[in-house]
N, CA, C and O atoms as a CHARMM CRD file, in Angstrom:
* protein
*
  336
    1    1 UNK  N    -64.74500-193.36800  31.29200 PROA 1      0.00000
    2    1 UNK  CA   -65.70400-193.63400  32.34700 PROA 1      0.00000
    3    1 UNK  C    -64.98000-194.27000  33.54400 PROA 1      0.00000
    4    1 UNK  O    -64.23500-195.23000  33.34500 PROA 1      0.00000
    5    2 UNK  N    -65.16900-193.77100  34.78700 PROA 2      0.00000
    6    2 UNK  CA   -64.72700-194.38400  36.03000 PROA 2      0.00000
    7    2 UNK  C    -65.15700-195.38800  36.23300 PROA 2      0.00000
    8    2 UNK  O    -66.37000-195.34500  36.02900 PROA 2      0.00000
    9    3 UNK  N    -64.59100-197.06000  36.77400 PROA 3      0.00000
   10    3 UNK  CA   -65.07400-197.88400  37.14500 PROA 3      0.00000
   11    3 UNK  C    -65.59600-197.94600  38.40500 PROA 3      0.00000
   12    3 UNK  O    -64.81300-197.49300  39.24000 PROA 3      0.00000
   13    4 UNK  N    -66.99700-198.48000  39.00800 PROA 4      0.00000
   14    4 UNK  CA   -67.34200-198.75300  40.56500 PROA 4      0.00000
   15    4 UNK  C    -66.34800-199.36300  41.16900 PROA 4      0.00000
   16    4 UNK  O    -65.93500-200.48700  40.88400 PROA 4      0.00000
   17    5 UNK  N    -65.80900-198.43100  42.27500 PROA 5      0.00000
   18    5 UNK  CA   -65.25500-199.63700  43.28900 PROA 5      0.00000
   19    5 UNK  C    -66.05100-200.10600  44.42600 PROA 5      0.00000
   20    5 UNK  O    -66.14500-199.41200  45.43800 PROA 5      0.00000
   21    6 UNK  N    -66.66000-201.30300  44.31400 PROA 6      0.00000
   22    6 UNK  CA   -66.89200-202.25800  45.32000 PROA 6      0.00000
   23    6 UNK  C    -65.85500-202.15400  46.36500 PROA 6      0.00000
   24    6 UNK  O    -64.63900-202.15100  46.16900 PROA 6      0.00000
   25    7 UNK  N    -66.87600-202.01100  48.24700 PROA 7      0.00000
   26    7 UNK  CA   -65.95700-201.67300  49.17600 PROA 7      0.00000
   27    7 UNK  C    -66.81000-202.92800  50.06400 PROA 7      0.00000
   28    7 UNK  O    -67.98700-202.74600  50.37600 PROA 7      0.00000
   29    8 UNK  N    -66.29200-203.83600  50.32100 PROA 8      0.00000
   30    8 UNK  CA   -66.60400-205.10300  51.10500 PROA 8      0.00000
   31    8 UNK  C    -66.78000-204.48600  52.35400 PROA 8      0.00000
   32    8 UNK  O    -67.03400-203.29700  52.16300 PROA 8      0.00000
   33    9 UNK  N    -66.75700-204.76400  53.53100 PROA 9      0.00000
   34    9 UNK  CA   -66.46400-204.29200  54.91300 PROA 9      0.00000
   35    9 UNK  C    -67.94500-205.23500  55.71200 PROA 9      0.00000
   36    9 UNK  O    -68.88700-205.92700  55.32600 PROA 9      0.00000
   37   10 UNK  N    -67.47000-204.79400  56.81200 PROA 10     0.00000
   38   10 UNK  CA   -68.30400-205.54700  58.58400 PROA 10     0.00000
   39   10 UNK  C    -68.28100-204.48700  58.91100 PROA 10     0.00000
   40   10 UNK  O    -67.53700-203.62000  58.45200 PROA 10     0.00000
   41   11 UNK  N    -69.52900-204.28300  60.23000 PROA 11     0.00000
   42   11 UNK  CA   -69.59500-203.38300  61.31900 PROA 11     0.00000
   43   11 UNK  C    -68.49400-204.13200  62.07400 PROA 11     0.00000
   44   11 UNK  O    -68.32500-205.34800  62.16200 PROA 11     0.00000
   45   12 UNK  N    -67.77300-203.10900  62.60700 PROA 12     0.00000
   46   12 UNK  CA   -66.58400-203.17200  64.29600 PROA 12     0.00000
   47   12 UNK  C    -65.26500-203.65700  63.25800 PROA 12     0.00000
   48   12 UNK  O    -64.41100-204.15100  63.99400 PROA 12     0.00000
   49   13 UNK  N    -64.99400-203.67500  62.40400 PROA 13     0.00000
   50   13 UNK  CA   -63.79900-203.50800  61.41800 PROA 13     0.00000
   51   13 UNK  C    -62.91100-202.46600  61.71500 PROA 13     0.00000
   52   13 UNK  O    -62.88100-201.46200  61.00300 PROA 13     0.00000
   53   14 UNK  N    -62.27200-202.58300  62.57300 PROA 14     0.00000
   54   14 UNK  CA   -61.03000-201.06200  62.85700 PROA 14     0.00000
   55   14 UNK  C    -60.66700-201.09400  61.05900 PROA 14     0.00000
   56   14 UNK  O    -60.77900-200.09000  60.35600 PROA 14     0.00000
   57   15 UNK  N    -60.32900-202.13700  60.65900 PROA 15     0.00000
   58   15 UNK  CA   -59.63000-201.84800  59.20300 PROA 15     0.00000
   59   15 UNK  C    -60.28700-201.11100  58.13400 PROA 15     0.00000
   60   15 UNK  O    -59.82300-200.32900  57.30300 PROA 15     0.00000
   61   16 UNK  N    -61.68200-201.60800  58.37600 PROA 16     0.00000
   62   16 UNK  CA   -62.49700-200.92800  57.34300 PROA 16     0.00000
   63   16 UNK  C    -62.75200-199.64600  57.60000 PROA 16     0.00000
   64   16 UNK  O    -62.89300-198.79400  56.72300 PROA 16     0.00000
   65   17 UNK  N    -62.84300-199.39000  59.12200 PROA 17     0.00000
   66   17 UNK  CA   -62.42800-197.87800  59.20500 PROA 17     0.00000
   67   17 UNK  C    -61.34700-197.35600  58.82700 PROA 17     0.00000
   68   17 UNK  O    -61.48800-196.48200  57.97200 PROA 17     0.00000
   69   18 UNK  N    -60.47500-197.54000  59.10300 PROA 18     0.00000
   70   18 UNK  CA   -59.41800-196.82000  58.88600 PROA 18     0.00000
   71   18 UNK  C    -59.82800-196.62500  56.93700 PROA 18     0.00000
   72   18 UNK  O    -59.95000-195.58900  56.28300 PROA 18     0.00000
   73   19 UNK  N    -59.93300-197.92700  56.54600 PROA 19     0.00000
   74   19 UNK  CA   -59.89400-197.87000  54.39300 PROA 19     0.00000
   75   19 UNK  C    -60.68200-196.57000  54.58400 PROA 19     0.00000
   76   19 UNK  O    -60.17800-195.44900  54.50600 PROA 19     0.00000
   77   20 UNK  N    -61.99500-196.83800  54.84900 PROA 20     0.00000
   78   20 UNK  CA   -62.97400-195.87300  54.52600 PROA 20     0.00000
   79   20 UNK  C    -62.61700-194.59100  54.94200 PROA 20     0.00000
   80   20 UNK  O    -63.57000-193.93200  54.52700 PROA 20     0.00000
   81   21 UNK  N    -61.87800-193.83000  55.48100 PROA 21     0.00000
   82   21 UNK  CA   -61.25900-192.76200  56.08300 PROA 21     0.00000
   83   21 UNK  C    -60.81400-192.16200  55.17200 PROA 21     0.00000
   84   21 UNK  O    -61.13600-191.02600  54.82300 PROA 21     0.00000
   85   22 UNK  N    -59.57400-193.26500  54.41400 PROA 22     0.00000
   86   22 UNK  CA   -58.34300-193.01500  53.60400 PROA 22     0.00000
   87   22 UNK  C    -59.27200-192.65500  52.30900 PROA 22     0.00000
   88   22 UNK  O    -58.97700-191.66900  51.63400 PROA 22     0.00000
   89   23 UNK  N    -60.36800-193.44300  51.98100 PROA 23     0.00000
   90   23 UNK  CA   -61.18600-193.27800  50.26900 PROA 23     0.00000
   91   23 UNK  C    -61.81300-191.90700  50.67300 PROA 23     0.00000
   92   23 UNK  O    -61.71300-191.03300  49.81200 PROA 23     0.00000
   93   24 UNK  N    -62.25900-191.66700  51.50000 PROA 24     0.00000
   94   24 UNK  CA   -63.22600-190.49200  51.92900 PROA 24     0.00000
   95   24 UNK  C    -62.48400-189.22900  51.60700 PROA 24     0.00000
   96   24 UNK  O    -62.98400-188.31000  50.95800 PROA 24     0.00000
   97   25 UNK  N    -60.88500-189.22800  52.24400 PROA 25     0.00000
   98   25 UNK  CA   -60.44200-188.47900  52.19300 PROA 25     0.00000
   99   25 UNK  C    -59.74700-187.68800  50.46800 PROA 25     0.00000
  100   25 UNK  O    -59.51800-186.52300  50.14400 PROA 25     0.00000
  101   26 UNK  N    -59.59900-189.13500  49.66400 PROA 26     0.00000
  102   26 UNK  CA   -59.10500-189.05500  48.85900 PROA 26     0.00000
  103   26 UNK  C    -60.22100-188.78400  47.65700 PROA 26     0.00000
  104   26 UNK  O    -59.75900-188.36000  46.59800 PROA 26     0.00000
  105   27 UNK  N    -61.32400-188.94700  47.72200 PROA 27     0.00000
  106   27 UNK  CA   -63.02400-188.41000  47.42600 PROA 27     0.00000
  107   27 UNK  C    -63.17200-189.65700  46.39300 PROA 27     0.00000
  108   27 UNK  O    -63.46900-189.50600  45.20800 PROA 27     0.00000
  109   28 UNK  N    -62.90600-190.98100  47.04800 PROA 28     0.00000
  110   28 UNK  CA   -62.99600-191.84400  46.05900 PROA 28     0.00000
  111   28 UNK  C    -64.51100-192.45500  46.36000 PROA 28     0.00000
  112   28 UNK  O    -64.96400-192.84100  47.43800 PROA 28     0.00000
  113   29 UNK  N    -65.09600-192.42000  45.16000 PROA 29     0.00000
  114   29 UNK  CA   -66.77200-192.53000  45.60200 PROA 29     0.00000
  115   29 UNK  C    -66.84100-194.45000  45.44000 PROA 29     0.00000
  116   29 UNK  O    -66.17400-195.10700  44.64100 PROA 29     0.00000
  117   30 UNK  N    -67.76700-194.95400  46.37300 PROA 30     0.00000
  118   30 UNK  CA   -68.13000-196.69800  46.24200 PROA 30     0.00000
  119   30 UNK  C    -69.09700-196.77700  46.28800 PROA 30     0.00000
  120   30 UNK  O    -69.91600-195.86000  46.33800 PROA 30     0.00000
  121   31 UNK  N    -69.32100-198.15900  46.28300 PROA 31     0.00000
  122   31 UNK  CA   -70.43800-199.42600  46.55500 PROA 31     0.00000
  123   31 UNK  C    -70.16900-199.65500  47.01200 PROA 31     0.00000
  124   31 UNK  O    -69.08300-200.22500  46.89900 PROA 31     0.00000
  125   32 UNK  N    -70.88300-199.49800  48.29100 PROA 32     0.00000
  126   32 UNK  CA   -70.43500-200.33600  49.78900 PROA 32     0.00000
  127   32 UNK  C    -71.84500-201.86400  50.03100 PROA 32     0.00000
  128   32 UNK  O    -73.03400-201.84900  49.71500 PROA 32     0.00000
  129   33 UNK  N    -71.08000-202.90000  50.64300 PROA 33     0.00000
  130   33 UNK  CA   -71.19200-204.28500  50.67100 PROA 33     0.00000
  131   33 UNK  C    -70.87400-204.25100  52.10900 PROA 33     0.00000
  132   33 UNK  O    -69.83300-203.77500  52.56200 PROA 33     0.00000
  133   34 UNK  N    -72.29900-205.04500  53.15700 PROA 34     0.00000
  134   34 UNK  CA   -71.89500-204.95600  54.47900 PROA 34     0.00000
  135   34 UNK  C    -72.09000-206.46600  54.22400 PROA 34     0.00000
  136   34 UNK  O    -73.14900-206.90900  53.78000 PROA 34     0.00000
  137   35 UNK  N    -70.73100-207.45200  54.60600 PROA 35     0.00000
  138   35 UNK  CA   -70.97700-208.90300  54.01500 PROA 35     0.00000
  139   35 UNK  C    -71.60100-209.62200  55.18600 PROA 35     0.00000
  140   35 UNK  O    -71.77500-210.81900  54.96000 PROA 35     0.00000
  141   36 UNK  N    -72.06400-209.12300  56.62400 PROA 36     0.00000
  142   36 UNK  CA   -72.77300-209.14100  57.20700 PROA 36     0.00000
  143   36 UNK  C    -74.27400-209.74800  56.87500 PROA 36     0.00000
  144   36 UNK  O    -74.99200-210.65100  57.30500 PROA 36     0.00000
  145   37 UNK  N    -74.31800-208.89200  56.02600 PROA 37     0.00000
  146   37 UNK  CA   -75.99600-208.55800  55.99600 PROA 37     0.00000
  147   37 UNK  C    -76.56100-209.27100  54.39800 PROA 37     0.00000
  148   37 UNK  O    -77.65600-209.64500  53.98000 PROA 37     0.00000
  149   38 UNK  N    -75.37400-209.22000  53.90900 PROA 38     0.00000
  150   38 UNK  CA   -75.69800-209.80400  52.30300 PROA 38     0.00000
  151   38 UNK  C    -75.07100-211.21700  51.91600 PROA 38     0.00000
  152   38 UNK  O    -74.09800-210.77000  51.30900 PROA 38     0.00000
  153   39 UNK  N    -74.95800-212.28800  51.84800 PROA 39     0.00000
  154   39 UNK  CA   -73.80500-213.72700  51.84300 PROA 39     0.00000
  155   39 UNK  C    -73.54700-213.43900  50.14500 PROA 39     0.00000
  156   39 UNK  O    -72.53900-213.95300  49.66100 PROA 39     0.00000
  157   40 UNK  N    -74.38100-212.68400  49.31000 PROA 40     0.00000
  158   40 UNK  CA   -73.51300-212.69600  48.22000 PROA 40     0.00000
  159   40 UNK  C    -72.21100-212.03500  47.96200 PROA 40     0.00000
  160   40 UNK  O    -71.30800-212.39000  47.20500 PROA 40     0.00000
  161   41 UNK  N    -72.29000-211.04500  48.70800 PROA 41     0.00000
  162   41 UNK  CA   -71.08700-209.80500  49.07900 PROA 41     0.00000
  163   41 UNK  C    -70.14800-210.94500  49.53000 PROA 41     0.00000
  164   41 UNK  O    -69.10400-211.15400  48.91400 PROA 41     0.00000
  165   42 UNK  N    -70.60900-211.88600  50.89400 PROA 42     0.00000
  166   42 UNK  CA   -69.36600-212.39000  51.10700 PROA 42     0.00000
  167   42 UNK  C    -68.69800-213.58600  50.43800 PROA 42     0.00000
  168   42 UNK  O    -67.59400-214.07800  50.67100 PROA 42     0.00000
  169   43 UNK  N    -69.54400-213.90400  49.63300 PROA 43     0.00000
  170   43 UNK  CA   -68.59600-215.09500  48.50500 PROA 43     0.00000
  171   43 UNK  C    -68.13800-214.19000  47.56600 PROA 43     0.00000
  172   43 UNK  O    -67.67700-214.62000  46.50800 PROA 43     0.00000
  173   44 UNK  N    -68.20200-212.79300  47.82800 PROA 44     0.00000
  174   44 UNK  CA   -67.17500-212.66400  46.28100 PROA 44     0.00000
  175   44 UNK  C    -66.19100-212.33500  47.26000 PROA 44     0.00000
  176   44 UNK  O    -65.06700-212.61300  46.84100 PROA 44     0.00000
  177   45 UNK  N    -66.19100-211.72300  48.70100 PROA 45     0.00000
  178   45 UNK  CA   -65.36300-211.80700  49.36700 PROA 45     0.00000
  179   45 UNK  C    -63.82500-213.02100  49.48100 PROA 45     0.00000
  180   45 UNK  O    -62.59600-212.98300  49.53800 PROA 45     0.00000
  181   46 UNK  N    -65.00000-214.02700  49.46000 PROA 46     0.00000
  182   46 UNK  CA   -64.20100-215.30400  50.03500 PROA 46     0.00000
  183   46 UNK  C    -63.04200-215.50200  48.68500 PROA 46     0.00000
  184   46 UNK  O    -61.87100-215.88000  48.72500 PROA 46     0.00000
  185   47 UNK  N    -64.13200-214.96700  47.19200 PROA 47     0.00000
  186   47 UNK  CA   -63.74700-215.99600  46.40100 PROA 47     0.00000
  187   47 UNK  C    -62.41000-214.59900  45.66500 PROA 47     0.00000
  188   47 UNK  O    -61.76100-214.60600  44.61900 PROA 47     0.00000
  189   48 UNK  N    -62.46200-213.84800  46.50700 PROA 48     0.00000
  190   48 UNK  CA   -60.99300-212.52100  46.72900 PROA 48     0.00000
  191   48 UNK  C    -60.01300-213.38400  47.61000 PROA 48     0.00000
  192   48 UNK  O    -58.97200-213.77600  47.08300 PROA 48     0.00000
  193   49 UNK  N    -60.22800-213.63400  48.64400 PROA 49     0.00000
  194   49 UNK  CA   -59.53800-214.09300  49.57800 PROA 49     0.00000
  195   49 UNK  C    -59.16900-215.40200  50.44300 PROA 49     0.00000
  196   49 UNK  O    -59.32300-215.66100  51.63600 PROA 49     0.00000
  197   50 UNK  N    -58.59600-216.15500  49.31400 PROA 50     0.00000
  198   50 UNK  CA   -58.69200-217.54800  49.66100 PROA 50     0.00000
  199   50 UNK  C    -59.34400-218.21700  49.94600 PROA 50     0.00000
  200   50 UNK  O    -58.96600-219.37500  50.12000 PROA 50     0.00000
  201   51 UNK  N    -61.24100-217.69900  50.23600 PROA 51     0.00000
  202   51 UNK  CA   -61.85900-218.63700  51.34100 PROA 51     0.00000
  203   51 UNK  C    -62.13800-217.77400  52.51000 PROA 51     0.00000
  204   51 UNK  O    -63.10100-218.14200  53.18300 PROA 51     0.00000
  205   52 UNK  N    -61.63400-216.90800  52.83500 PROA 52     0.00000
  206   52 UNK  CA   -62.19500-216.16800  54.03000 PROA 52     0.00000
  207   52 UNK  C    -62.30900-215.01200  53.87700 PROA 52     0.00000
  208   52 UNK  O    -61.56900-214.29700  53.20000 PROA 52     0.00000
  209   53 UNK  N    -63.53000-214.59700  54.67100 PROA 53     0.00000
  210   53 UNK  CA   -64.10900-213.55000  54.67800 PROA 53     0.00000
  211   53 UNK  C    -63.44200-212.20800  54.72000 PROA 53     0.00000
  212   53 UNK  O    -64.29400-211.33800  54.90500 PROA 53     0.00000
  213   54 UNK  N    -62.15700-211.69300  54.61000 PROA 54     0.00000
  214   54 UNK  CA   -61.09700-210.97900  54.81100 PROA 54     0.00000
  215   54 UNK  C    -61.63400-209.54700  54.45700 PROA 54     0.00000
  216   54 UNK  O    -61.71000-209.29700  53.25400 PROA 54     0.00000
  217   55 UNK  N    -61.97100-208.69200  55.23900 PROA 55     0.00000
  218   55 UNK  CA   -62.20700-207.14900  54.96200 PROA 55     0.00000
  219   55 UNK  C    -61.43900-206.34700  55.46400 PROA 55     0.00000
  220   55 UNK  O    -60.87600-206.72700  56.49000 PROA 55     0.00000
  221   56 UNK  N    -61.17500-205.17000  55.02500 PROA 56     0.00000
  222   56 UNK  CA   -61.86900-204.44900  54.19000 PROA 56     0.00000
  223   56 UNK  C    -61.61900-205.38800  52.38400 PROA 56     0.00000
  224   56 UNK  O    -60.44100-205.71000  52.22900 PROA 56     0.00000
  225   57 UNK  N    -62.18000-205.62700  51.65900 PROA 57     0.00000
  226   57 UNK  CA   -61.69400-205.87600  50.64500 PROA 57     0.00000
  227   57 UNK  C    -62.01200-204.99400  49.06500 PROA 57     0.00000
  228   57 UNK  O    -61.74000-203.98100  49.70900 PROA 57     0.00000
  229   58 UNK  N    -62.17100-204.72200  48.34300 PROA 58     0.00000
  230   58 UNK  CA   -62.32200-203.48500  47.37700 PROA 58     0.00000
  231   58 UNK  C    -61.75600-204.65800  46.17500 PROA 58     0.00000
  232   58 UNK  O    -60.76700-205.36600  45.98400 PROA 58     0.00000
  233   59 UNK  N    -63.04300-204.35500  45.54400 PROA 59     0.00000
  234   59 UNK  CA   -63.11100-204.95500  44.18700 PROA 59     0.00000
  235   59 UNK  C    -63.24400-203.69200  42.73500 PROA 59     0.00000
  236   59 UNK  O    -63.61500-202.56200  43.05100 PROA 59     0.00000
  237   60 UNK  N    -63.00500-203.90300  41.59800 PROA 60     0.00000
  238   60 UNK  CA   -62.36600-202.79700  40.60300 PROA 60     0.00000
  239   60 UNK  C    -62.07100-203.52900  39.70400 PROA 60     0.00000
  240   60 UNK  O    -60.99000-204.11500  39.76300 PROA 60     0.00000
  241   61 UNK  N    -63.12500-203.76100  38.36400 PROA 61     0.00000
  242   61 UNK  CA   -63.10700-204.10300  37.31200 PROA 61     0.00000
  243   61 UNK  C    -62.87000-205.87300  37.34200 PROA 61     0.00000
  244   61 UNK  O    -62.46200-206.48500  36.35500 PROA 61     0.00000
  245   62 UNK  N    -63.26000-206.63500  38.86500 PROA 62     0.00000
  246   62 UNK  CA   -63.10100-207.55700  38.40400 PROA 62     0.00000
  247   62 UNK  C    -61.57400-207.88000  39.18600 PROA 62     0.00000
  248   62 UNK  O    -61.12200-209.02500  39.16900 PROA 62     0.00000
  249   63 UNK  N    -60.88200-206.81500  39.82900 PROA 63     0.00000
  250   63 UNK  CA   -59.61800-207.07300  40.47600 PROA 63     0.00000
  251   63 UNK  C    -59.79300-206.62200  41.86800 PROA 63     0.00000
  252   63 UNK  O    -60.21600-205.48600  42.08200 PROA 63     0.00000
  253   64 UNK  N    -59.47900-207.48100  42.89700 PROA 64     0.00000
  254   64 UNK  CA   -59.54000-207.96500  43.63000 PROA 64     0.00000
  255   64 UNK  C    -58.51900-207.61200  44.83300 PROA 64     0.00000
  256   64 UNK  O    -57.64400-208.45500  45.03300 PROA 64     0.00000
  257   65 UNK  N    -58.53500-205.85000  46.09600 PROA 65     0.00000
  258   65 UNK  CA   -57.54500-205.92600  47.23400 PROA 65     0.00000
  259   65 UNK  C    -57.78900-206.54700  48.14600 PROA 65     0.00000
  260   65 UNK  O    -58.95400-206.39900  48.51600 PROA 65     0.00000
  261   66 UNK  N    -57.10800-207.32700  48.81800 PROA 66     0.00000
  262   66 UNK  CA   -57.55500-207.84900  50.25400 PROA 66     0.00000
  263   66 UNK  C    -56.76800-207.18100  51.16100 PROA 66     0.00000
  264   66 UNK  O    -55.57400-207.43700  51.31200 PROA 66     0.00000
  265   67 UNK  N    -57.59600-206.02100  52.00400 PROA 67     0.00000
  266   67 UNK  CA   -57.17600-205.14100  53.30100 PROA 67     0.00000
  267   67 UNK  C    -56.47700-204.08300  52.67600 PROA 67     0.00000
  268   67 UNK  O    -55.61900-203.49500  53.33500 PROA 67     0.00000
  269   68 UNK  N    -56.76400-203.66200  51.22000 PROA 68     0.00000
  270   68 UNK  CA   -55.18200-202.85900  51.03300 PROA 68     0.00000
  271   68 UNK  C    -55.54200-201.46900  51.79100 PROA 68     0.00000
  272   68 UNK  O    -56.45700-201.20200  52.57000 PROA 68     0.00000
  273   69 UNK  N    -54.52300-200.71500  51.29200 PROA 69     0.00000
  274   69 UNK  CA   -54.39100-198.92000  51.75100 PROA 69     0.00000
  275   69 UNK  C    -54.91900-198.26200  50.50800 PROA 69     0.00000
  276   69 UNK  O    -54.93300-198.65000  49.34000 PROA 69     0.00000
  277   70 UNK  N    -55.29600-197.29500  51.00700 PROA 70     0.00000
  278   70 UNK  CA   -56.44600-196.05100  50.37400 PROA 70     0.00000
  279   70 UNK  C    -55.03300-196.10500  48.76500 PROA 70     0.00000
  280   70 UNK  O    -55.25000-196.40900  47.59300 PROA 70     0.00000
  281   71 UNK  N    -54.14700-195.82000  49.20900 PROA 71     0.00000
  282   71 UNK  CA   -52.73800-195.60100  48.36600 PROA 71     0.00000
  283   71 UNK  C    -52.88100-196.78300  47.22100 PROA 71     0.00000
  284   71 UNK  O    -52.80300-196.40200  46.05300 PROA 71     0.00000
  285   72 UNK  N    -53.03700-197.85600  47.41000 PROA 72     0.00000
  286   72 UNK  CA   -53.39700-199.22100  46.62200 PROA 72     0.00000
  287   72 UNK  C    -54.84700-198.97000  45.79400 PROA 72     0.00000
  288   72 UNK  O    -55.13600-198.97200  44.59700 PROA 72     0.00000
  289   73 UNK  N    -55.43300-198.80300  46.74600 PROA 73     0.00000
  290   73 UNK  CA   -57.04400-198.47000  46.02800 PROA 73     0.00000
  291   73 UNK  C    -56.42400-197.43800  44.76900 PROA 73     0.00000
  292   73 UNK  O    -56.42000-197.95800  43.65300 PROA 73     0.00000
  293   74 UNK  N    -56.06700-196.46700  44.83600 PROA 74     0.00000
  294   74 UNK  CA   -56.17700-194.90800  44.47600 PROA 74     0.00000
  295   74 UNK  C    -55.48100-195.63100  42.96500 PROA 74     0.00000
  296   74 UNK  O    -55.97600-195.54300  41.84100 PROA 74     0.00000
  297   75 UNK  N    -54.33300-196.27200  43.30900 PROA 75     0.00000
  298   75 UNK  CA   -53.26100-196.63400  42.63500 PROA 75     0.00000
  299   75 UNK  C    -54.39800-197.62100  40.86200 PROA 75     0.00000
  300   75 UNK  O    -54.48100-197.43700  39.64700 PROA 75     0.00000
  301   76 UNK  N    -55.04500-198.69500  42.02300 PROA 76     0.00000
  302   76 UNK  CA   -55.68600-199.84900  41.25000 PROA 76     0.00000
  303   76 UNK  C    -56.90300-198.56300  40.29300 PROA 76     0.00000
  304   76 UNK  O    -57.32900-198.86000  39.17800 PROA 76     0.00000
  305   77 UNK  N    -57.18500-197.56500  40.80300 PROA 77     0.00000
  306   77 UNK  CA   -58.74800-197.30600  40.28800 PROA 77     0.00000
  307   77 UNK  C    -57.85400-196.11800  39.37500 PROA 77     0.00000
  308   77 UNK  O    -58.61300-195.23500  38.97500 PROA 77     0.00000
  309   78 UNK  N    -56.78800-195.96500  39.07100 PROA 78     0.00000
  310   78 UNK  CA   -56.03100-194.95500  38.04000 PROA 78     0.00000
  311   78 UNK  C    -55.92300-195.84100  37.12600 PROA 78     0.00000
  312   78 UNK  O    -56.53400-195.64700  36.07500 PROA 78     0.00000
  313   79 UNK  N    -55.04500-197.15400  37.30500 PROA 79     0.00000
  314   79 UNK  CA   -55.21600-198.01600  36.24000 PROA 79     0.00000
  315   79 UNK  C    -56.39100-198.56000  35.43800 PROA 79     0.00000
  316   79 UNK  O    -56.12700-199.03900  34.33500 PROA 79     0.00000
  317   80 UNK  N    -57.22400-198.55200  35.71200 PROA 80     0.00000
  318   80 UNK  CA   -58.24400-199.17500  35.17400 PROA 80     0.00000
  319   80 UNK  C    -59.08800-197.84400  34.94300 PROA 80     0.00000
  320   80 UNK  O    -60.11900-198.10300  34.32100 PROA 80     0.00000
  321   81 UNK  N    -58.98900-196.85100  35.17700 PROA 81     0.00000
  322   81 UNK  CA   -59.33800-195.46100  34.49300 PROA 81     0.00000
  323   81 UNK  C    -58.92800-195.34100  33.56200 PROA 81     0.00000
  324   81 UNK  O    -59.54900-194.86300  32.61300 PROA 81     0.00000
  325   82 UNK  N    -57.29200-195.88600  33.50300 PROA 82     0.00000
  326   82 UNK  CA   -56.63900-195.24200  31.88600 PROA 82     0.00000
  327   82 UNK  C    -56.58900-196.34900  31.25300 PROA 82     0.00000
  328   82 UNK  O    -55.93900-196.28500  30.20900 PROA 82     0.00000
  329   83 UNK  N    -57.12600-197.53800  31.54900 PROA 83     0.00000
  330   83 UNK  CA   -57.37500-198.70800  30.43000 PROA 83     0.00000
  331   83 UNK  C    -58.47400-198.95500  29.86900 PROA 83     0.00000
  332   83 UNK  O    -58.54500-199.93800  29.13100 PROA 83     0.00000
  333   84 UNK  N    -59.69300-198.05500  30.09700 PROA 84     0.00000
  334   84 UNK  CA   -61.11700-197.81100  30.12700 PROA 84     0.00000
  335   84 UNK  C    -61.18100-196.98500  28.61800 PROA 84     0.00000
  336   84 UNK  O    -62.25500-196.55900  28.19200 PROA 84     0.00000
């Protein structure tokens, strides 16, 4: 079974555009979290990223990227596919 990846992000995020580009392209399906609009989204945010709100961030079984590349995502959601 594939795990959800949780996709943190803000509106006006060049970064989160760009992530979301890279998953789209790569047909990696999410849960998207606008931490905007939800404060629970952003404490799991915070509690990813030292304390601050840091997006794009992508959560996966409980593990935790802050800003990574589609390449990192792809990488994290194979592992935890084949440990599943």
């Amino acid at each position: 079974m594939t795990p959800e990846v949780h996709y943190y992000w803000r509106p006006g995020c060049p970064f989160c555009s760009m992530l979301r580009r890279g998953l789209d392209k790569r047909g990696i399906a999410t849960v998207d979290h606008n931490i905007w609009d939800d404060p629970e989204a952003a404490a799991v945010v915070r509690s990813h990223a030292r304390g601050n709100e840091t997006v794009p961030t992508v959560v996966i079984d409980g593990v935790g990227l802050v800003n990574p590349s589609a390449d990192a995502v792809a990488a994290l959601l194979e592992r935890s596919t084949s440990n599943a």
